[in-house]
VOGU-3710 file (C-alpha; in Angstrom, 3 decimals, decimal comma):
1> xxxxxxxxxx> -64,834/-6,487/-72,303  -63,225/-6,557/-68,886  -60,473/-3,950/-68,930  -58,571/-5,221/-66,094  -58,505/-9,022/-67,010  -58,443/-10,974/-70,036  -61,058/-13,149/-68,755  -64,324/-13,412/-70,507  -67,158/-13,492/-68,044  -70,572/-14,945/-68,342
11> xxxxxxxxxx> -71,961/-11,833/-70,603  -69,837/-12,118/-72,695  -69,727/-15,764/-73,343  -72,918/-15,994/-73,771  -72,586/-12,734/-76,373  -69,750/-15,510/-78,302  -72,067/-18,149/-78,081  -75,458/-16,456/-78,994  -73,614/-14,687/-81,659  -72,317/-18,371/-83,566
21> xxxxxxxxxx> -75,287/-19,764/-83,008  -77,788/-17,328/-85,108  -74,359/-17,257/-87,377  -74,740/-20,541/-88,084  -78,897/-21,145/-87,865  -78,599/-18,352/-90,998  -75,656/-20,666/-93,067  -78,125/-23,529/-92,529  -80,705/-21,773/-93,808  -79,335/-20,711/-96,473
31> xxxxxxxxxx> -79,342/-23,562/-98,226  -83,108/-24,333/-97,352  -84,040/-21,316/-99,505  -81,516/-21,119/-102,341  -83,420/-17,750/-103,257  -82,040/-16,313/-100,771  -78,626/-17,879/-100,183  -76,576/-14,952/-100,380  -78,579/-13,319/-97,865  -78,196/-15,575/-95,230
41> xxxxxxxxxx> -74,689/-16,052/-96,227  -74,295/-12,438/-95,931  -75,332/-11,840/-92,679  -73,669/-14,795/-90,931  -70,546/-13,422/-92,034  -71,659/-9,975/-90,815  -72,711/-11,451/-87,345  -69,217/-13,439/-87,080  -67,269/-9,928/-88,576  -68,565/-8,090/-85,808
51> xxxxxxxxxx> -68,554/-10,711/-83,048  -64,596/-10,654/-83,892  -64,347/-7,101/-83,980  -66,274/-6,828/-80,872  -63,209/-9,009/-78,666  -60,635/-7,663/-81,058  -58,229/-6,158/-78,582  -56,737/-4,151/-81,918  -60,034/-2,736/-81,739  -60,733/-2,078/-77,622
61> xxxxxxxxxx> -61,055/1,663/-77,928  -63,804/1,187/-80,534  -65,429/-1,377/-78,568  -68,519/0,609/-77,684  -68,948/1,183/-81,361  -68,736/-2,237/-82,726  -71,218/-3,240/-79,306  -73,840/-0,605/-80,525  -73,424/-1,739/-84,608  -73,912/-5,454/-83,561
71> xxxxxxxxxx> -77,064/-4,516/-81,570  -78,071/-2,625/-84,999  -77,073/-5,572/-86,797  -79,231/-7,897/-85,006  -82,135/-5,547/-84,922  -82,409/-5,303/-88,277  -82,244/-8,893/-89,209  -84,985/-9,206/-86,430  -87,078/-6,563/-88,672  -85,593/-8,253/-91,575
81> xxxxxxxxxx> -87,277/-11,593/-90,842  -90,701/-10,047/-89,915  -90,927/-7,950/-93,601  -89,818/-11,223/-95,585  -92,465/-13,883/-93,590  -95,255/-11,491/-91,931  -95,992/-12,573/-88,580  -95,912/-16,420/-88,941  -93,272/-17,753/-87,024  -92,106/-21,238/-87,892
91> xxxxxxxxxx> -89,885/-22,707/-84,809  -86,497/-22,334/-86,257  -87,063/-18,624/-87,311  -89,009/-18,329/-83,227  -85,760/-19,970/-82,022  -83,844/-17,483/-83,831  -85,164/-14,429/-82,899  -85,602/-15,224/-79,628  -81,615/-15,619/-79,653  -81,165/-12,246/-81,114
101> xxxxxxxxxx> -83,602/-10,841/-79,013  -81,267/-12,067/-75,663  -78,063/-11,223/-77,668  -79,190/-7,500/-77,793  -79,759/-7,603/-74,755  -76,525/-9,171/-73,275  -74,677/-6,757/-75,633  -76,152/-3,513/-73,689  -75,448/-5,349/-70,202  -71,960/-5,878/-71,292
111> xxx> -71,927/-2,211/-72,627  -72,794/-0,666/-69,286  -70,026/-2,504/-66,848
//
């Protein structure tokens, strides 16, 4: 986050928006495969934990820590998806990954200002 202003800039709005959007794709889905529900619960509340951590200003001085656990986070739903359905993509779980895929990497841009 920008030390010397409280403004968010475009990284990291789209890191806020990218973020509650696969948040909320996984709650949707989790009630398309009751099997799984507490799965996708699960990690919805995991992406919006660490998306608040991550502008927390209680938290600022771990900020690079929280950056590099979301990235982790994200990566290993990524892999998560790909060891539960193969390599079929159906477009929802395409759209998906393709949004975790650009929130990793607008989480390292924001990490190296």
């Amino acid at each position: 986050m920008n030390t010397s202003s409280s403004k968010l800039d475009s990284t990291q709005i789209g890191i806020i928006v990218l973020t509650a959007a696969t948040a909320a794709i996984h709650f949707f889905v989790a009630y398309i495969f009751p099997s799984m529900r507490t799965l996708f619960i699960l990690n919805g509340l995991g992406y919006l934990a660490l998306l608040t951590a991550y502008f927390l200003p209680q938290l600022r001085n771990a900020r690079n820590l929280v950056r590099w656990a979301l990235i982790a986070f994200t990566a290993i739903t990524i892999v998560g998806y790909f060891v539960v359905n193969g390599v079929k993509m159906d477009p929802l779980g395409l759209i998906t990954k393709l949004i975790e895929v650009v929130l990793i990497f607008l989480l390292w841009k924001d990490g190296r200002k």
